[in-house]
RODO-2510 file (C-alpha; in nm, 4 decimals, decimal comma):
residues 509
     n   res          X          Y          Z
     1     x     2,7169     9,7236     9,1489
     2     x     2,6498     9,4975     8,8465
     3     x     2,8849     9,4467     8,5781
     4     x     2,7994     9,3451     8,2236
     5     x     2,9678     9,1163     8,0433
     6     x     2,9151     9,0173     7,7114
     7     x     3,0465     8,6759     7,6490
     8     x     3,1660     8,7033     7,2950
     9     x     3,3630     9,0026     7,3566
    10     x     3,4853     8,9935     7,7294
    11     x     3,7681     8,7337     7,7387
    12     x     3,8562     8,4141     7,4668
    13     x     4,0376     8,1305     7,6114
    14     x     4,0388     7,8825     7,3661
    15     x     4,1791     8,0870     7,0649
    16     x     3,8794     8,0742     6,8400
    17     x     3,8143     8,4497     6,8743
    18     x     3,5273     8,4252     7,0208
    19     x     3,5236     8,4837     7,4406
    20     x     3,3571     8,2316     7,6407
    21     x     3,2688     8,1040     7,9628
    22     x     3,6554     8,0092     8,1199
    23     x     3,7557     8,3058     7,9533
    24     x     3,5033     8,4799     8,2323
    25     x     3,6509     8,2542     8,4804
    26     x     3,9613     8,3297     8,4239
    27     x     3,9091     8,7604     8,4597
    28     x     3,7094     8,7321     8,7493
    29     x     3,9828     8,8276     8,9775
    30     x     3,9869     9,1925     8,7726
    31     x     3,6112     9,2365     8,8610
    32     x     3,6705     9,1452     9,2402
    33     x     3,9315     9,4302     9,2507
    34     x     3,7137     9,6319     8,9896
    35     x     3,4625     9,5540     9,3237
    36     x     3,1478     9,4833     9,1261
    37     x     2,8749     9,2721     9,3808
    38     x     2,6808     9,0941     9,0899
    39     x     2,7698     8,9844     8,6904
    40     x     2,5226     9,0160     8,4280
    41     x     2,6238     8,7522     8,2055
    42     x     2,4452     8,7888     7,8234
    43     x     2,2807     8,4836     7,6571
    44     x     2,5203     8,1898     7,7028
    45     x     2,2311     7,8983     7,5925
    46     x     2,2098     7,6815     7,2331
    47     x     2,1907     7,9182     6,9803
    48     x     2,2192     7,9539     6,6026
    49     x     2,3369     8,3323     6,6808
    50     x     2,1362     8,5113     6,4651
    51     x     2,0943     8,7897     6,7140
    52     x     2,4361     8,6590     6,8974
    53     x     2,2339     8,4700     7,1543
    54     x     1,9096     8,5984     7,2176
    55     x     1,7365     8,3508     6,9405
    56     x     1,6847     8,0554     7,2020
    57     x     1,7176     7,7175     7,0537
    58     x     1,7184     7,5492     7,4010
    59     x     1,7444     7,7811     7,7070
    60     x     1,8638     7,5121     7,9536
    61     x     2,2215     7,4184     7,7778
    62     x     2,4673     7,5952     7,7131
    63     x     2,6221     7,6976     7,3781
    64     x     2,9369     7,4828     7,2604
    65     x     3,0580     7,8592     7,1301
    66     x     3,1021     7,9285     7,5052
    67     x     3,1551     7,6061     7,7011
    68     x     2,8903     7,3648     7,8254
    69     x     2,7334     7,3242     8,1314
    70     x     3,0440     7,1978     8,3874
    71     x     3,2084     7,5458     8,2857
    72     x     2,8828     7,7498     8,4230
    73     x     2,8752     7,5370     8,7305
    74     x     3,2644     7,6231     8,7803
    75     x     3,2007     8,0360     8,6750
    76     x     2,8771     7,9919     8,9433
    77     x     3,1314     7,8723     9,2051
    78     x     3,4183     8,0713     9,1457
    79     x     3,1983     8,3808     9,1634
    80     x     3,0826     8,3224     9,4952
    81     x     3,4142     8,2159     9,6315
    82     x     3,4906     8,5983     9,5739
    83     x     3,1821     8,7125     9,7012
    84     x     3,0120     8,7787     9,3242
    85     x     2,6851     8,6724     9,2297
    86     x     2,5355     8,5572     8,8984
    87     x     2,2767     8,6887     8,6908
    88     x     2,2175     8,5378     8,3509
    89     x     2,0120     8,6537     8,0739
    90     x     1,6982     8,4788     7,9777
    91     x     1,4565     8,5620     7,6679
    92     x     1,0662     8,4885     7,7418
    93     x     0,9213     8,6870     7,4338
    94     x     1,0378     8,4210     7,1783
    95     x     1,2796     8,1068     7,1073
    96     x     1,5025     8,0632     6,7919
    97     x     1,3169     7,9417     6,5006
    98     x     1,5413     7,6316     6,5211
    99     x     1,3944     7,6009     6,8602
   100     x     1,2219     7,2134     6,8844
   101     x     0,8792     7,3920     6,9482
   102     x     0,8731     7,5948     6,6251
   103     x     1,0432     7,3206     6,4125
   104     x     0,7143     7,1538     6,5329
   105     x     0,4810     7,4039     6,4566
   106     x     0,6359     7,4612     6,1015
   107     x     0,5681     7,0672     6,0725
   108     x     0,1885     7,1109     6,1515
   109     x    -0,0932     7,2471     6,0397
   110     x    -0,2916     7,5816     6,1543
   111     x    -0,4944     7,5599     6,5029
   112     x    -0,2383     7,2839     6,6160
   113     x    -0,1524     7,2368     6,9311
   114     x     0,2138     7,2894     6,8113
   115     x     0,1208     7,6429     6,6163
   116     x    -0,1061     7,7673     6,9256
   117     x     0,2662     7,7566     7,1541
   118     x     0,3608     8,0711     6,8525
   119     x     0,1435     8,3451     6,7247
   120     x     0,0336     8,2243     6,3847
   121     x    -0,2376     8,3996     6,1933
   122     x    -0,3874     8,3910     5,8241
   123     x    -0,3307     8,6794     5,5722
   124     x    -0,5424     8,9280     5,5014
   125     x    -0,6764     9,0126     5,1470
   126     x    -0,7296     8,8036     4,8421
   127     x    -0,5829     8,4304     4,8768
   128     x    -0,3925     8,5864     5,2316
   129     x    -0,1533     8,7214     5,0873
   130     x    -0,1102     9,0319     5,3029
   131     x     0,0121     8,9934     5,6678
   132     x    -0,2407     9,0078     5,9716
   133     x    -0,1381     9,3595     6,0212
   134     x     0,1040     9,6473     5,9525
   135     x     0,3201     9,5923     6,2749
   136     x     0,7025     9,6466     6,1936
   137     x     0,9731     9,4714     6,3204
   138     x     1,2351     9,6198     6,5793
   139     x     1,4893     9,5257     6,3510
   140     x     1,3339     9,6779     6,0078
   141     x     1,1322     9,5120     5,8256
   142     x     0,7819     9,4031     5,8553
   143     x     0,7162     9,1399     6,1457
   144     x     0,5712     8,8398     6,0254
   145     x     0,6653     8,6099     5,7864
   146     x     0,4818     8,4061     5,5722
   147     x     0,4832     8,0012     5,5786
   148     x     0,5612     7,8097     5,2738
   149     x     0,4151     7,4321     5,2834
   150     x     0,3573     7,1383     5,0567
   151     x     0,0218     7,2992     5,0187
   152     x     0,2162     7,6510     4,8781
   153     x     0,1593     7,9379     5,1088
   154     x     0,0030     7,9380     5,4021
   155     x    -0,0182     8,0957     5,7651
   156     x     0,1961     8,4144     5,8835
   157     x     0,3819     8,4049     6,1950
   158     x     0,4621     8,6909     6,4116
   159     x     0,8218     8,8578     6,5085
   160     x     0,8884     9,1775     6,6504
   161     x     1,2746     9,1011     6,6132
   162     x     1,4588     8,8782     6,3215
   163     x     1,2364     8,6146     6,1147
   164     x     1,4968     8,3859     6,3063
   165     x     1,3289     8,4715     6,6611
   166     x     0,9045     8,4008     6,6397
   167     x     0,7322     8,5204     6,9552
   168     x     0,5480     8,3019     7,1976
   169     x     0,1752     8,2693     7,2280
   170     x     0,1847     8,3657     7,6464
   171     x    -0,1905     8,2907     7,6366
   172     x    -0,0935     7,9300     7,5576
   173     x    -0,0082     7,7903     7,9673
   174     x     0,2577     7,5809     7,8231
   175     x     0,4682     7,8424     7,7559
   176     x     0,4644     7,9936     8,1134
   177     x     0,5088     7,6005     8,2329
   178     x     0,8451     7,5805     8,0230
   179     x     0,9684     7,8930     8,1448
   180     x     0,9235     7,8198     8,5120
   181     x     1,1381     7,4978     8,4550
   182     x     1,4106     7,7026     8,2790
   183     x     1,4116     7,9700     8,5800
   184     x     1,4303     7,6800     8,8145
   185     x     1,6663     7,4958     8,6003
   186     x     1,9371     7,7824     8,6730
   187     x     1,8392     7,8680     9,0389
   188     x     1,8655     7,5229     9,1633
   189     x     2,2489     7,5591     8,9763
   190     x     2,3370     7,8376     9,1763
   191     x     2,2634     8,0839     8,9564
   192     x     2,1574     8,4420     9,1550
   193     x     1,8416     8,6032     8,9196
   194     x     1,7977     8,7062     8,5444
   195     x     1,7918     8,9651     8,3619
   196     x     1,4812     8,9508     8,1445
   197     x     1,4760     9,0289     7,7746
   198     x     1,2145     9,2278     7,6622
   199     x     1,0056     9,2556     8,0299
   200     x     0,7456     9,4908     7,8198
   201     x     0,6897     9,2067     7,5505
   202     x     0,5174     8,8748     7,5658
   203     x     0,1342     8,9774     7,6035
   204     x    -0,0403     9,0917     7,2957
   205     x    -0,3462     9,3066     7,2413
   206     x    -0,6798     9,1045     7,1575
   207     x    -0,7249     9,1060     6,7946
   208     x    -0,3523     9,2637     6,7159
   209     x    -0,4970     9,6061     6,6342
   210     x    -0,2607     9,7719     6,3550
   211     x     0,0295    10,0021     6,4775
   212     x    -0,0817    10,4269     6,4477
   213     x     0,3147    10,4838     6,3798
   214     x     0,5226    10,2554     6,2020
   215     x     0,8266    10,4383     6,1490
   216     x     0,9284    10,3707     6,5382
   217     x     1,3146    10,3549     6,6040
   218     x     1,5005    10,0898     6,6976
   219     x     1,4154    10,0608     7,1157
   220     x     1,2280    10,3808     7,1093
   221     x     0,9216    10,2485     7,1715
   222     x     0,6334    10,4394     7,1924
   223     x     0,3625    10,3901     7,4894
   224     x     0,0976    10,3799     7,3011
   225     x     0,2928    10,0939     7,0833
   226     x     0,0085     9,7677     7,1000
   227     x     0,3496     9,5270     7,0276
   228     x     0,4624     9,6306     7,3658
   229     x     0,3265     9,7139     7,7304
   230     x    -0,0197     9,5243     7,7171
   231     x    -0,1886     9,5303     8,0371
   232     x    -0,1546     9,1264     8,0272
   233     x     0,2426     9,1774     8,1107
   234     x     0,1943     9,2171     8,4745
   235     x    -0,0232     8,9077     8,5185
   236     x     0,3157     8,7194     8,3370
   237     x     0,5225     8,8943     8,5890
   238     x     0,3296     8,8123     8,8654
   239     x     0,3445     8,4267     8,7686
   240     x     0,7001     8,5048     8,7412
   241     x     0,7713     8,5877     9,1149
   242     x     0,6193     8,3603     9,2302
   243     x     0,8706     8,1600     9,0960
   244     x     1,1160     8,3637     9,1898
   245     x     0,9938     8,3697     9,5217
   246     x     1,1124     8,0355     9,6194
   247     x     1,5027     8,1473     9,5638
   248     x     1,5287     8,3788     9,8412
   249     x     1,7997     8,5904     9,7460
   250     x     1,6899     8,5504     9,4016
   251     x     1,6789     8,8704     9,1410
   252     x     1,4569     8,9712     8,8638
   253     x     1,5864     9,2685     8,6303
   254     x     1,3362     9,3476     8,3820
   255     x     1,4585     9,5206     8,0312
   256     x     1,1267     9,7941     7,9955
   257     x     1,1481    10,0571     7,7350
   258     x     0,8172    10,2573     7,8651
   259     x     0,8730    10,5815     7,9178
   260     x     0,5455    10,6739     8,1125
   261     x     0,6048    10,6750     8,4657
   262     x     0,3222    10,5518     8,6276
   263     x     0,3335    10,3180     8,3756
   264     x     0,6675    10,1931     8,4677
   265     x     0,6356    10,1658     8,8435
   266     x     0,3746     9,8937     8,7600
   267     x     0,6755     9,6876     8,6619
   268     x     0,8268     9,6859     9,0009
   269     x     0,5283     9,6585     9,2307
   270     x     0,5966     9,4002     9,5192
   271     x     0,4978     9,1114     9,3499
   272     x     0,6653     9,1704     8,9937
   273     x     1,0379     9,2462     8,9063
   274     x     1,3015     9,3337     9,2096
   275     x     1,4627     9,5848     8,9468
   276     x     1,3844     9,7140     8,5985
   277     x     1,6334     9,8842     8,3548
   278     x     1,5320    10,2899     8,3617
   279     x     1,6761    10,4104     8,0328
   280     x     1,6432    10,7999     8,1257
   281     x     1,9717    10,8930     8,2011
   282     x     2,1163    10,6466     7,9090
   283     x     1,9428    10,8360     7,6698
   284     x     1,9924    11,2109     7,8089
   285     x     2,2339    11,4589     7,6470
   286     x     2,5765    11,5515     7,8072
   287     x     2,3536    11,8510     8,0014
   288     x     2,2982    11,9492     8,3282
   289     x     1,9145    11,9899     8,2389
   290     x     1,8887    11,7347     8,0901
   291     x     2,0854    11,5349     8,3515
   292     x     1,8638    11,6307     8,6042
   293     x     1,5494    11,5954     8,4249
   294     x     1,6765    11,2288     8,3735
   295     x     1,7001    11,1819     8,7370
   296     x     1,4453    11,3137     8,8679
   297     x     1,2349    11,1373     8,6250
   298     x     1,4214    10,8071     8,6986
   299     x     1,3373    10,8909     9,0870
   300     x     0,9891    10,9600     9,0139
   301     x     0,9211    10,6412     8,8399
   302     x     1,0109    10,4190     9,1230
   303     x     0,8646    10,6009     9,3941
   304     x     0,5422    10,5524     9,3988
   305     x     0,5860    10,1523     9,4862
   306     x     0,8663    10,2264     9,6753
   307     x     1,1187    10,0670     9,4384
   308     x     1,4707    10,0708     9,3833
   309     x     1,6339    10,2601     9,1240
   310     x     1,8843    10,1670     8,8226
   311     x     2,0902    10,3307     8,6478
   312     x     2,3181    10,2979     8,3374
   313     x     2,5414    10,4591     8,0423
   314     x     2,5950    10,2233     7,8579
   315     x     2,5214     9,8695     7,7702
   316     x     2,5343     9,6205     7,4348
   317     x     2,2401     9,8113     7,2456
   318     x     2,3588    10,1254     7,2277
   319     x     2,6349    10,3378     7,1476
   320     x     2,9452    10,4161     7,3282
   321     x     2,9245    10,7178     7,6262
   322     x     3,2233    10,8485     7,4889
   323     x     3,1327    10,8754     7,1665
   324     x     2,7267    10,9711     7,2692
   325     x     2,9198    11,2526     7,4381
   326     x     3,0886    11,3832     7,1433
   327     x     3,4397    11,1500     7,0898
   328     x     3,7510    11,2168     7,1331
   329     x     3,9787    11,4370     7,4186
   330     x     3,6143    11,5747     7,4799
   331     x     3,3906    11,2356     7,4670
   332     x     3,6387    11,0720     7,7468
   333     x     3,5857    11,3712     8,0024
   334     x     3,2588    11,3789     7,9354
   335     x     3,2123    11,0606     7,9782
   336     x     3,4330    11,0131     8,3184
   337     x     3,2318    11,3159     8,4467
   338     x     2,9487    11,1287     8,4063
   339     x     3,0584    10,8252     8,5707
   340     x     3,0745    11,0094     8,9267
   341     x     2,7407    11,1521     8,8380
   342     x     2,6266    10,7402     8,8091
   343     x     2,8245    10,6056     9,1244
   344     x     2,6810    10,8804     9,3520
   345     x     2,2952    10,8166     9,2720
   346     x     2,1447    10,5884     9,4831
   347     x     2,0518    10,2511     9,4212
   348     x     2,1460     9,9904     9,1269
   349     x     2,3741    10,0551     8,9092
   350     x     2,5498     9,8578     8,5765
   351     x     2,8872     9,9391     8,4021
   352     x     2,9067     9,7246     8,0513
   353     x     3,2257     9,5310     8,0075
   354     x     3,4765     9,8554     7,8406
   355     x     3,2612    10,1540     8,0137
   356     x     3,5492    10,1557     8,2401
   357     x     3,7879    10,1350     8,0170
   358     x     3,6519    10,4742     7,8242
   359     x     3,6413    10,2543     7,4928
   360     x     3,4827    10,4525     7,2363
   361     x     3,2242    10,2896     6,9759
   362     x     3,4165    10,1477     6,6798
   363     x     3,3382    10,2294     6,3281
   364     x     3,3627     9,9186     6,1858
   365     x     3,3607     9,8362     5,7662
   366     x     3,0715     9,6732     5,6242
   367     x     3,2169     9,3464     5,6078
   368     x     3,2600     9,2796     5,9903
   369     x     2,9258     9,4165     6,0069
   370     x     2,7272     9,0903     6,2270
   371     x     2,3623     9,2846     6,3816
   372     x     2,0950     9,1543     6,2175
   373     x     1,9742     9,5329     6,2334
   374     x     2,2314     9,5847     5,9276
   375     x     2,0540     9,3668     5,6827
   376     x     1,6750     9,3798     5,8219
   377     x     1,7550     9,7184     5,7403
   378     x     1,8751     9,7524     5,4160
   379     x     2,2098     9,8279     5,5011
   380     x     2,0838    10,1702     5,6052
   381     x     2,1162    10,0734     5,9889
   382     x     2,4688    10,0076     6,0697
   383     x     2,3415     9,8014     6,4208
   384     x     2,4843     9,7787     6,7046
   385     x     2,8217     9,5958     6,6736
   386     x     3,0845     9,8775     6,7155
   387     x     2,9812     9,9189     7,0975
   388     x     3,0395     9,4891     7,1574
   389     x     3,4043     9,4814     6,9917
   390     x     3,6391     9,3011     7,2347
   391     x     3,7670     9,4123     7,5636
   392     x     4,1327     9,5482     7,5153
   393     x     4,3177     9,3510     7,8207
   394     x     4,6803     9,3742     7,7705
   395     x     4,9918     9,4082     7,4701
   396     x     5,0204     9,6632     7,2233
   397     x     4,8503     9,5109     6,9163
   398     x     4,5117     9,3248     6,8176
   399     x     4,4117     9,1097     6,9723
   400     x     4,5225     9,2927     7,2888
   401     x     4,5099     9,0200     7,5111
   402     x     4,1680     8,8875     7,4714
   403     x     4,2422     8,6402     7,2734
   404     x     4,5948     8,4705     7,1355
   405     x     4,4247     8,4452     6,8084
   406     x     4,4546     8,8373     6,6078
   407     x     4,1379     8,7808     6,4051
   408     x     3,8701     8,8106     6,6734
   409     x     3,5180     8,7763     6,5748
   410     x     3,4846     9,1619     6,5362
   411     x     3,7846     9,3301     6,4447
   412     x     3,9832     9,5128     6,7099
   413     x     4,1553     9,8644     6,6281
   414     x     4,4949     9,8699     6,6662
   415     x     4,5136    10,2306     6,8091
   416     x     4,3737    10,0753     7,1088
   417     x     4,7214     9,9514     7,2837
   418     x     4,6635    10,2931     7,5587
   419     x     4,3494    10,1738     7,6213
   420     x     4,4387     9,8306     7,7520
   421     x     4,3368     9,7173     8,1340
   422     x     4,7241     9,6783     8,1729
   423     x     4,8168    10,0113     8,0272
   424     x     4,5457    10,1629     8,2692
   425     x     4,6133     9,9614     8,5370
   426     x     5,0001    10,1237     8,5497
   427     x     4,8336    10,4967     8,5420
   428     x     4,6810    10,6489     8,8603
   429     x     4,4773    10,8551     8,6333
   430     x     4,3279    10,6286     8,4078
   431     x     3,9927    10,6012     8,3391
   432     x     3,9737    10,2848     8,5355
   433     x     4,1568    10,3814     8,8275
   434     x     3,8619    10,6550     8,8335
   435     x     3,6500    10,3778     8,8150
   436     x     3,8208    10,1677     9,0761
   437     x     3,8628    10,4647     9,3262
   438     x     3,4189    10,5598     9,2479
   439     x     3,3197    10,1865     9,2911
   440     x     3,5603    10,1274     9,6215
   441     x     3,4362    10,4814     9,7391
   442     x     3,0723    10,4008     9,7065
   443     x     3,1114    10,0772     9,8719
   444     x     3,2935    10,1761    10,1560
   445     x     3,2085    10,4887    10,2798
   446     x     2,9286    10,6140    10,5118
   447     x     2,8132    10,9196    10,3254
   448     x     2,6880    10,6711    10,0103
   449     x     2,3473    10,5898    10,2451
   450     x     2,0246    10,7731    10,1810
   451     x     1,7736    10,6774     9,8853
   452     x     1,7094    11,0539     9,8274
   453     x     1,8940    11,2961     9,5695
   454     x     1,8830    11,6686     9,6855
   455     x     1,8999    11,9168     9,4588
   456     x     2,1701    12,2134     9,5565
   457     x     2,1482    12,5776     9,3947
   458     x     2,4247    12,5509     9,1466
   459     x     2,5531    12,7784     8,8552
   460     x     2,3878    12,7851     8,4946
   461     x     2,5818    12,4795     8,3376
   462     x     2,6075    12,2635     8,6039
   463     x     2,4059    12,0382     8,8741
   464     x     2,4707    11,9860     9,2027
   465     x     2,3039    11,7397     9,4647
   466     x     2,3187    11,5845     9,7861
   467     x     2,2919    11,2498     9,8552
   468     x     2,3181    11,1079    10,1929
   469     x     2,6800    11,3051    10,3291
   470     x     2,7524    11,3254     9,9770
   471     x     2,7643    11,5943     9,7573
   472     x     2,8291    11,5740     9,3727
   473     x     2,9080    11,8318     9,1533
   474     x     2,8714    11,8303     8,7319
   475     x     3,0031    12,1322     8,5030
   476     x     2,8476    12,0889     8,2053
   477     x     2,9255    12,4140     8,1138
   478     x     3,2067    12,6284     7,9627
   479     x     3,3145    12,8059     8,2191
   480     x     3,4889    12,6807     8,5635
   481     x     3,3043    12,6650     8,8458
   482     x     3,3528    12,6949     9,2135
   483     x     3,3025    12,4203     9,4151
   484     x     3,0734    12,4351     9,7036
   485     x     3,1405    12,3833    10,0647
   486     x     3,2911    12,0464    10,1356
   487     x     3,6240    11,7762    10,1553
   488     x     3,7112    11,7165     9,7699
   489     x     3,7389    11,3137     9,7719
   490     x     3,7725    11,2636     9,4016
   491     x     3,7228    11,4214     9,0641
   492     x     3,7355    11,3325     8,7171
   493     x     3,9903    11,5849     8,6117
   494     x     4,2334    11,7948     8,7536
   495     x     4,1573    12,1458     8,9618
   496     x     4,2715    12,4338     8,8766
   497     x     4,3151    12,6454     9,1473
   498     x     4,0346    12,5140     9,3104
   499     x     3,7827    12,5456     9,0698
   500     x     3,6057    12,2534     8,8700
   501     x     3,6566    12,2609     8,4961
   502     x     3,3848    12,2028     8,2079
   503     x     3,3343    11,8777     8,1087
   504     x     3,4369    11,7229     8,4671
   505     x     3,2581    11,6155     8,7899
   506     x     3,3680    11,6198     9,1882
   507     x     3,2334    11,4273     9,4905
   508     x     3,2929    11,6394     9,8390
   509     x     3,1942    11,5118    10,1635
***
């Protein structure tokens, strides 16, 4: 059981607005209860914050916005005293253009050592002026940028995110070389594995052939994409083990958006990542097809190395499960349904800071508006901000407990007082205490074994499968639905007489 938490909107202890690393330290007694095994902390480092962390401007200190390095070392400690381990997020594809290494490259000339640590190229067409080639950023926008020296313009450089984040030249061995002594940096703190941005990034295709789509959503990529899933990854990953290989203990989760399976399972061969983020059931509709199709798919893609499968709803990229779902009275059951569906499958799984709160995504006005997907876009995008406003903790008015100061660095709604962990807390049928009871369940009991999900013959509407001693039950449908042979041990709505309603889900041993 991982739990995400996003540092700027988890828990503020110094009144700035802003949450932070004590303010972490200072919940983690709610997560030991919640009974989560492992945090996934997001990027903590030096950072000018374009992208709210992941543009690296030194990945072995941390950001003054969230503490410094004594208040890691105390989270790291405190963690483990409660039996929690720590994974942190680092960001291999590229730094933060105020990173020392790019500031350096800007500062010399083309075919430097400095430039050859980036991915600099000239211009095509008369005088350069065109970039290398018609690649798009993630954000919007094209993805390089053109250099502008004493000389007048020069040299493009390449970035599949913000202008703010150039990518790394991974042919260049200095780059791995830095990287190694920012992994070992953290594990010989304490610190329990990473999860790594962008595992699908980093190697590029000789010659940067030109994109055949360039219209590509944002993290929808495409397999036959050349920005992403170069055969060249793996040989990165396998340099990466080996590093990790001296933590024993030590875990790698990889982000990959590739949606081929056999293409996937190369990720988590032996000697490459421990775990890698499966976005399958994330991305499928509130349907029992689709559901299914989601896991089996999910399933597939690990078996063939014998690897372990994740699984999440939700997470700081992409919009709320309630709201996914369809908002509202029906959004929430939805989206509690779906969290038994997630608790009973077996291997990893990660709830994002909220998920168990049933927060729903936040529309938020234009001028809180922080994702550099907003402007790259045009103002066309809206990003991805209204799924990483502040945790709701306790009171009944903004800022609800996560901070003492009301203007919080994305604004909180005030209709959220029900919503709060204290409020929830004080209701048995909350959507945390759902939460609580799923997690404490799947921990504890003896039917939660078994890496295999059996499909049961089940009505139009709905799944059913068995999983170990196990069985789980979804009506996606509009009709009730008998439930099959078995001790009801929790639902995520009420019975009536017996029968599962739509828009709920059961676990029976």
């Amino acid at each position: 059981m991982f739990y995400q938490a996003y540092p700027r909107s988890f828990a503020d202890s110094n009144g700035d607005g802003v949450g932070d690393l004590p303010g972490v330290i200072a919940r983690l007694d709610y997560l030991h209860r919640l009974g989560i095994d492992a945090i996934w902390l997001n990027p903590v480092t030096v950072s000018p914050m374009a992208d709210h962390g992941y543009d690296v401007a030194d990945p072995r200190d941390i950001d003054p916005l969230f503490g410094d390095l004594a208040a890691l070392d105390r989270l790291v400690a405190a963690a483990h005293e409660r039996g929690i381990k720590l994974t942190m997020d680092v960001v291999p594809n590229h730094t933060s253009s105020a990173h020392p290494w790019f500031v350096a490259a800007l500062a010399s000339g083309p075919g430097s050592p400095e430039r050859e640590r980036y991915v600099f190229r000239d211009g095509r067409g008369p005088g350069g002026k065109l970039p290398p080639n018609n690649w798009v950023s993630v954000f919007g926008g094209p993805a390089w940028t053109r250099v502008t020296g004493p000389d007048g313009p020069g040299q493009w450089y390449l970035h599949l995110f913000d202008p703010t984040q150039p990518d790394l030249n991974w042919d260049n061995p200095e780059v791995m070389a830095d990287f190694e002594r920012t992994l070992r940096f953290w594990m010989d703190r304490g610190v329990d594995g990473f999860r790594i941005d962008v595992s699908h990034g980093m190697a590029k295709p000789q010659g940067l052939p030109d994109m055949p789509v360039t219209d590509a959503k944002l993290l929808a990529h495409r397999d036959d994409d050349p920005r992403f899933n170069q055969p060249g990854v793996h040989r990165i990953h396998r340099a990466i083990r080996a590093v990790f290989d001296d933590y024993p203990g030590a875990v790698s989760v990889g982000e990959v958006w590739v949606h081929d399976n056999a293409l996937f399972a190369e990720y988590v061969r032996p000697d490459e990542l421990h775990l890698a983020f499966n976005f399958r059931l994330l991305q499928a509709d509130f349907d029992a097809a689709a559901v299914r199709d989601a896991i089996d798919n999910s399933l597939a893609a690990v078996a063939a190395v014998n690897g372990i499968a994740t699984w999440a709803l939700e997470n700081h990229d992409v919009e709320r499960s309630l709201t996914r779902y369809g908002g509202g009275i029906v959004g929430l059951a939805r989206a509690r349904a779906m969290a038994l569906v997630l608790l009973a499958l077996p291997g990893a799984v990660f709830v994002y800071n909220g998920q168990e709160l049933g927060l729903p995504n936040v529309e938020l006005p234009d001028s809180a508006l922080q994702d550099p997907v907003w402007e790259r876009s045009g103002h066309t995008k809206r990003g991805r901000d209204g799924c990483r406003v502040p945790m709701p903790w306790s009171g009944t008015e903004p800022a609800f407990g996560f901070s003492d100061n009301p203007d919080t660095w994305l604004p909180m709604p005030p209709d959220w007082a029900p919503l709060t962990v204290e409020k929830q807390l004080a209701d048995g049928d909350s959507t945390l205490q759902l939460y609580r009871q799923a997690i404490e369940l799947r921990g504890s009991r003896a039917e939660f074994s078994g890496r295999d999900v059996n499909w049961l013959d089940s009505p139009p509407g709905t799944l059913a499968f068995r999983r170990g001693g196990l069985v789980c039950v979804l009506n996606a449908g509009e009709r009730p639905v008998v439930l099959p042979e078995g001790r009801l041990i929790l639902a995520s709505a009420p019975l009536g007489d017996g029968m599962l309603p739509p828009d709920a889900a059961a676990w029976l041993v």
